[in-house]
C-alpha positions as CSV (number, residue, x, y, z in Angstrom):
1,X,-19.5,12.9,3.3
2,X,-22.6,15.1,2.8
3,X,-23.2,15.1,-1.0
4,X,-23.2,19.3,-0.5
5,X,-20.2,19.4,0.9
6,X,-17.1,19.9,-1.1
7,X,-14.4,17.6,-1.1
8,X,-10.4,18.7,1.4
9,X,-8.2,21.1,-0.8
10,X,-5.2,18.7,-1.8
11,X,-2.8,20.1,0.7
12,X,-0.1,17.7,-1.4
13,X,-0.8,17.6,-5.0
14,X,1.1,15.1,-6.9
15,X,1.2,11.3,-6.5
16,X,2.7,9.6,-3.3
17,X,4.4,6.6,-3.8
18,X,4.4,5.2,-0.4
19,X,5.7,2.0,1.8
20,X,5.3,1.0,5.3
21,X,6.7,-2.0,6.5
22,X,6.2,-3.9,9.9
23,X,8.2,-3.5,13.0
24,X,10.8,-5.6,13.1
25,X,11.0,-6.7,9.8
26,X,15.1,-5.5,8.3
27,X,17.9,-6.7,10.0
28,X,19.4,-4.3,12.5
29,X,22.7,-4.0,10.5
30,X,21.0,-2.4,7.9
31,X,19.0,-0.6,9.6
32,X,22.2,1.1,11.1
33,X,23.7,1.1,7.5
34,X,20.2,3.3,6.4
35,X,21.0,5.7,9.6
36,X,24.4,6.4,8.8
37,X,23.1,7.5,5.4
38,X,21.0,10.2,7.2
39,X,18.0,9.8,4.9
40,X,20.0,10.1,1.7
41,X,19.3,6.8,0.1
42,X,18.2,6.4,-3.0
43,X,16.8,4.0,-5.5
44,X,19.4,1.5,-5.2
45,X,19.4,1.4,-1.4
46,X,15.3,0.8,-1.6
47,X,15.6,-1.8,-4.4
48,X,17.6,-3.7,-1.8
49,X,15.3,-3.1,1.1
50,X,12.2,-4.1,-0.8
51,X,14.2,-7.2,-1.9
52,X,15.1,-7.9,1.6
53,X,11.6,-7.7,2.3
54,X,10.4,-10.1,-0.2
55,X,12.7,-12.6,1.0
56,X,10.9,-12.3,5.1
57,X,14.7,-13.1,6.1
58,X,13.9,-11.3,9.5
59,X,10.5,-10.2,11.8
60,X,6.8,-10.7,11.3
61,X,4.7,-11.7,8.2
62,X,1.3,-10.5,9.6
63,X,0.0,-9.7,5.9
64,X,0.1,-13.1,5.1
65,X,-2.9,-13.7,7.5
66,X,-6.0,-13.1,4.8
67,X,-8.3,-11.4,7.5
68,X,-5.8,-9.0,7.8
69,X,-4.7,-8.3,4.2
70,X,-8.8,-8.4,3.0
71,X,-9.3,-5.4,5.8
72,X,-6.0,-3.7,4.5
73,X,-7.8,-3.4,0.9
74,X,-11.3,-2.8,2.4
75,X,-9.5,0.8,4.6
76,X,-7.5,1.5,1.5
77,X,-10.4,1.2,-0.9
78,X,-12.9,3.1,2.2
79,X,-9.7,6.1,2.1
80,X,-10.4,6.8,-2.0
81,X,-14.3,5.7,-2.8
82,X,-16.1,7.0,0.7
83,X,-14.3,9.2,2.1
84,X,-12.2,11.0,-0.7
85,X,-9.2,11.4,1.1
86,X,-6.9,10.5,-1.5
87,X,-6.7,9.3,-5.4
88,X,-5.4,5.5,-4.9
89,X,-4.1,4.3,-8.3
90,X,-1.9,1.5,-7.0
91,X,-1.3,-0.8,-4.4
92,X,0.0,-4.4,-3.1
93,X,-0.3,-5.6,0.3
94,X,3.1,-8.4,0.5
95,X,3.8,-10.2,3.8
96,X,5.6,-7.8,5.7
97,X,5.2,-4.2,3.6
98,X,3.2,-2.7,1.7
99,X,3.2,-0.7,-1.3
100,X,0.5,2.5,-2.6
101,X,0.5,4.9,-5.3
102,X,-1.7,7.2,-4.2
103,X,-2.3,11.3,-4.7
104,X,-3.5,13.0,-1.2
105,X,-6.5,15.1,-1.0
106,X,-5.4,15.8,3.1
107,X,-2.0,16.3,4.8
108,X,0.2,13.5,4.2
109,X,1.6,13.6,7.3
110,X,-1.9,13.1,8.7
111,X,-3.3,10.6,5.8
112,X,-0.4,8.3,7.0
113,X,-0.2,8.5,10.7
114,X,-4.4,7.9,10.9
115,X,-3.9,5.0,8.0
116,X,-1.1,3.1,10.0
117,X,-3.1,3.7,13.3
118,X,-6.2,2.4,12.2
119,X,-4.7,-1.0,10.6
120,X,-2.2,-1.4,13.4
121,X,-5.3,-1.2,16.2
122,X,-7.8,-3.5,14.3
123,X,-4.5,-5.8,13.3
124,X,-3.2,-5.9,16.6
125,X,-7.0,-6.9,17.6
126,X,-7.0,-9.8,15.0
127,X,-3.8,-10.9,16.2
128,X,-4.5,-10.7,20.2
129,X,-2.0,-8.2,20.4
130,X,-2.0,-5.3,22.4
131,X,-0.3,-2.1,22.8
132,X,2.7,-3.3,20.8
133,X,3.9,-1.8,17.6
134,X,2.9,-3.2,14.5
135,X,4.1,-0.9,11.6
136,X,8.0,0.7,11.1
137,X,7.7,4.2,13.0
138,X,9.2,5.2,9.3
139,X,7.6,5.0,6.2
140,X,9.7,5.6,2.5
141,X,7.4,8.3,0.7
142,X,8.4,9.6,-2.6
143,X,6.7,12.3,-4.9
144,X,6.3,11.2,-8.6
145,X,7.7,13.8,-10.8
146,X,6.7,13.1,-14.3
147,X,4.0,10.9,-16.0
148,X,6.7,8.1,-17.1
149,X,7.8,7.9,-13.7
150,X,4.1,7.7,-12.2
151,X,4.0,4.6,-14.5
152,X,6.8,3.1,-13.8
153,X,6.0,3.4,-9.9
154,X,2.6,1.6,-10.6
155,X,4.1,-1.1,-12.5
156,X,6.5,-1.6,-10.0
157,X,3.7,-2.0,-7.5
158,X,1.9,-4.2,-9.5
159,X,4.8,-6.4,-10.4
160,X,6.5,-6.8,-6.6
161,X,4.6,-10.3,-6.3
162,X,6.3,-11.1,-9.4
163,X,9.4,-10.2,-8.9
164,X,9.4,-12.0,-5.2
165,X,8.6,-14.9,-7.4
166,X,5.1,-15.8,-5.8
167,X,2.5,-15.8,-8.9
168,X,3.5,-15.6,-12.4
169,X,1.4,-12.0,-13.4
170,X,0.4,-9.2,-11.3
171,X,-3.2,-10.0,-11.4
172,X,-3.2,-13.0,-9.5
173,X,-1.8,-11.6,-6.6
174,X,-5.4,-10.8,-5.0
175,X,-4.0,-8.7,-2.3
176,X,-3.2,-5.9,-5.4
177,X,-4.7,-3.6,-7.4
178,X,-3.8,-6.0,-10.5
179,X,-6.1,-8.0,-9.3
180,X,-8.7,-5.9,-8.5
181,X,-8.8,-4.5,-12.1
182,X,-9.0,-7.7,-13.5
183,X,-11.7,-8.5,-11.5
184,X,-13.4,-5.9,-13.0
185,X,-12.9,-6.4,-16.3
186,X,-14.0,-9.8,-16.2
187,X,-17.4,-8.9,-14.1
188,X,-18.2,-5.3,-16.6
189,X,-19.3,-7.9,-20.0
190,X,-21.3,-9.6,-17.2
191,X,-23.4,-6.4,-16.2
192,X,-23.9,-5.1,-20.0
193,X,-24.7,-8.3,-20.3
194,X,-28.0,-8.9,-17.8
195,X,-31.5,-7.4,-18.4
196,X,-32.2,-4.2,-16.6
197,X,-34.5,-4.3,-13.7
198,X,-38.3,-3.3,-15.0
């Protein structure tokens, strides 16, 4: 972005917390059981998704491959530090899904459509796939609507690794943004630390 230039009007203000999951990866009978509801589900029926999910009872696990959950976190950290489209507080990239808390600086519509896009080509690439789906045409969005809840959504993200029962503490799942933080508060004592350049 041109340093002059001023950054997109926030055609969504508010935090986003957001999940895409890959194709194939529910059950058909719950999928139908989600269609019958119309939309209309709640937090109890995405509890049970997302543990679903955790357990990778059905469909692909391409997030476990580490090339393509590192470029996950490089295109969600590109998104927020270069080019500004959106205020990412949260995130955790599992197996087969994917959870963000994030506040959009564009169209959400169009933030997510170009996100899942970009991943799905440069996946699909990785995996010498090509032309098939790789992310859920749907994706569960919901608008925080108070600060306790905005914390409780990013502690949910940060947790999901711990609550699928793969590392003992958010921060050592390094596909998160648990881990990222602690990252840097090992490596800030570090730079006060060394002499500055003369």
């Amino acid at each position: 972005m041109n340093p002059q230039q001023k950054p997109a009007p926030i055609a969504d203000p508010g935090a986003v917390f957001l999940t895409w999951r890959l194709h194939g990866s529910l059950p058909t009978g719950f999928l139908g059981y989600l269609s019958a509801k119309n939309g209309a589900w709640g937090a109890d029926e995405f509890c049970c998704l997302d543990r679903m999910l955790d357990r990778e009872t059905c469909g692909p696990v391409w997030l476990k491959d580490p090339r393509i959950a590192h470029m996950m976190v490089q295109l969600l950290n590109r998104g927020h530090f270069q080019l500004r489209q959106y205020d990412l507080h949260a995130y955790v990239i599992m197996s087969n899904h994917v959870h963000m808390l994030l506040t959009p600086r564009v169209a959400m519509r169009a933030l997510s459509d170009g996100m899942k896009g970009a991943i799905a080509r440069m996946a699909n690439r990785m995996l010498g796939r090509r032309g098939e789906h790789f992310w859920q045409d749907e994706s569960f969005a919901h608008r925080a609507t108070s600060d306790s809840q905005f914390e409780r959504l990013k502690s949910y993200i940060e947790a999901n690794p711990v609550h699928a029962g793969l590392v003992g503490r958010p921060e050592d799942w390094i596909w998160s943004s648990a881990h990222h933080k602690s990252m840097l508060a090992i490596a800030a004592p570090e730079r006060l630390q060394r002499p500055l350049a003369s």
